[in-house]
Short mmCIF file of the C-alpha atoms (twelve columns), coordinates in Angstrom:
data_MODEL
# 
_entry.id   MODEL 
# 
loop_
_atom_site.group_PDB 
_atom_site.id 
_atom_site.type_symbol 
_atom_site.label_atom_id 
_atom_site.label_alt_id 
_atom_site.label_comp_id 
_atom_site.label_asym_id 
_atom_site.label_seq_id 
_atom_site.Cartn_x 
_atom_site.Cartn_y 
_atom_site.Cartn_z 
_atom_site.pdbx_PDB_model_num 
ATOM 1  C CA . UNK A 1  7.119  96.972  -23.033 1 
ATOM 2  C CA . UNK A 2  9.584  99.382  -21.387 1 
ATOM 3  C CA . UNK A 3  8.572  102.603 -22.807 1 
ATOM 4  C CA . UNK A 4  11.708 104.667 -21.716 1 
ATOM 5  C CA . UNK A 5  13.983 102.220 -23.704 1 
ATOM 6  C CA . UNK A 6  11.573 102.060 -26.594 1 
ATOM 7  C CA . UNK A 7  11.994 105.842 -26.899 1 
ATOM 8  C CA . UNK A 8  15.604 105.896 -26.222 1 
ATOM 9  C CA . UNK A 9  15.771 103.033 -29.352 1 
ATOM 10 C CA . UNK A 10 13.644 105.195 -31.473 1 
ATOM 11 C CA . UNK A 11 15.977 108.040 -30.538 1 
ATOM 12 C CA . UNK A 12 18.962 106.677 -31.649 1 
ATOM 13 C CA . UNK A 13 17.956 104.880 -34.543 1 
ATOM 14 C CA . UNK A 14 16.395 108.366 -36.139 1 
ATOM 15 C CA . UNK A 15 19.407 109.846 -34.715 1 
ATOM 16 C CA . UNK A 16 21.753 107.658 -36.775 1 
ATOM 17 C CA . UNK A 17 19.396 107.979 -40.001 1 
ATOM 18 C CA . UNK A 18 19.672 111.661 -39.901 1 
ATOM 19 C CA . UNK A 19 23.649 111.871 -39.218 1 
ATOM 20 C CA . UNK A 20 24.312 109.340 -41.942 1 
ATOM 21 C CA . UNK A 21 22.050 110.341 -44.646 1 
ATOM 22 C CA . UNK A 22 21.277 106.725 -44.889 1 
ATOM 23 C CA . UNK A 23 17.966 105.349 -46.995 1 
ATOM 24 C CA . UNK A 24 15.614 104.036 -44.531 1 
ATOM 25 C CA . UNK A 25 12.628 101.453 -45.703 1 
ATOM 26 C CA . UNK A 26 9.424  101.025 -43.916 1 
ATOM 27 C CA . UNK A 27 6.011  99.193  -44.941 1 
ATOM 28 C CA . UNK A 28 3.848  101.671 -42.774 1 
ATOM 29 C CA . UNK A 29 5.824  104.815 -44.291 1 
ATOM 30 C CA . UNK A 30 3.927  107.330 -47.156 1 
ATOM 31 C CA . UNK A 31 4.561  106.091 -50.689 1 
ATOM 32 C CA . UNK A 32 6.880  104.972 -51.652 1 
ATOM 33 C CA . UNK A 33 7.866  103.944 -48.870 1 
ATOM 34 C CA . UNK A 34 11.671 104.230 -48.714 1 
ATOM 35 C CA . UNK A 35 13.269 108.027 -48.010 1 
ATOM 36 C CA . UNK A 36 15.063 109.941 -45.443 1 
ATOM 37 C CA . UNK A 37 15.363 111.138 -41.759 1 
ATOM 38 C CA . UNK A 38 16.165 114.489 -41.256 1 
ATOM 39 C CA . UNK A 39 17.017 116.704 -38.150 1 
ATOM 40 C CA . UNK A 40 14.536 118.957 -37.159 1 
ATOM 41 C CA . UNK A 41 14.379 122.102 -34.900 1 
ATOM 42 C CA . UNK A 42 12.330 119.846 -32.378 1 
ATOM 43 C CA . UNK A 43 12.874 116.558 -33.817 1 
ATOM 44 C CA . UNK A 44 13.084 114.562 -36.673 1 
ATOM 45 C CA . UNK A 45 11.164 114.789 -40.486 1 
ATOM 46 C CA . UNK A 46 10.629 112.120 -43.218 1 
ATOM 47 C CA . UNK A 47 11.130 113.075 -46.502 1 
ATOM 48 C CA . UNK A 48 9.795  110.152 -49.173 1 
ATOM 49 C CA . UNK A 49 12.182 109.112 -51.719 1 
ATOM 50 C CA . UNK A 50 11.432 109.814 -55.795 1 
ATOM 51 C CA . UNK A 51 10.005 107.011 -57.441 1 
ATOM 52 C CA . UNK A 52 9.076  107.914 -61.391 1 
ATOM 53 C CA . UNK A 53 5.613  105.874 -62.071 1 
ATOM 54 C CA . UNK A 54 5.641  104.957 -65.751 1 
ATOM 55 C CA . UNK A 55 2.460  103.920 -67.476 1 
ATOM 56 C CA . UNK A 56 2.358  101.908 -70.858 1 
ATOM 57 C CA . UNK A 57 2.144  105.244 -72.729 1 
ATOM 58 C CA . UNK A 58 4.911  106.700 -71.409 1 
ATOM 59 C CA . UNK A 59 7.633  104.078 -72.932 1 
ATOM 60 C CA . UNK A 60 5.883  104.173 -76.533 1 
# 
């Protein structure tokens, strides 16, 4: 692996999440697993997308 490039790839593919506002999807991400980049003051955040959970109950 060429580290360098895998950060510069990293780099621009948060970058372009962040500037776009675009939903981003990932399996290893925090429930439930689809949200947003954001910038940050040194970086980038994640912030999870809403998904309502609905039991049985809750649709009677």
């Amino acid at each position: 692996m060429i580290f360098e490039l895998a950060a510069q790839t990293r780099f621009k593919v948060l970058a372009d999440l962040a500037d776009t506002g675009k939903l981003a999807f990932g399996y290893h991400m925090p429930w439930p697993g689809f949200g947003r980049v954001v910038r940050k003051e040194k970086g980038f955040a994640w912030i999870p997308g809403f998904f309502p959970v609905f039991t049985v109950t809750d649709q009677l």
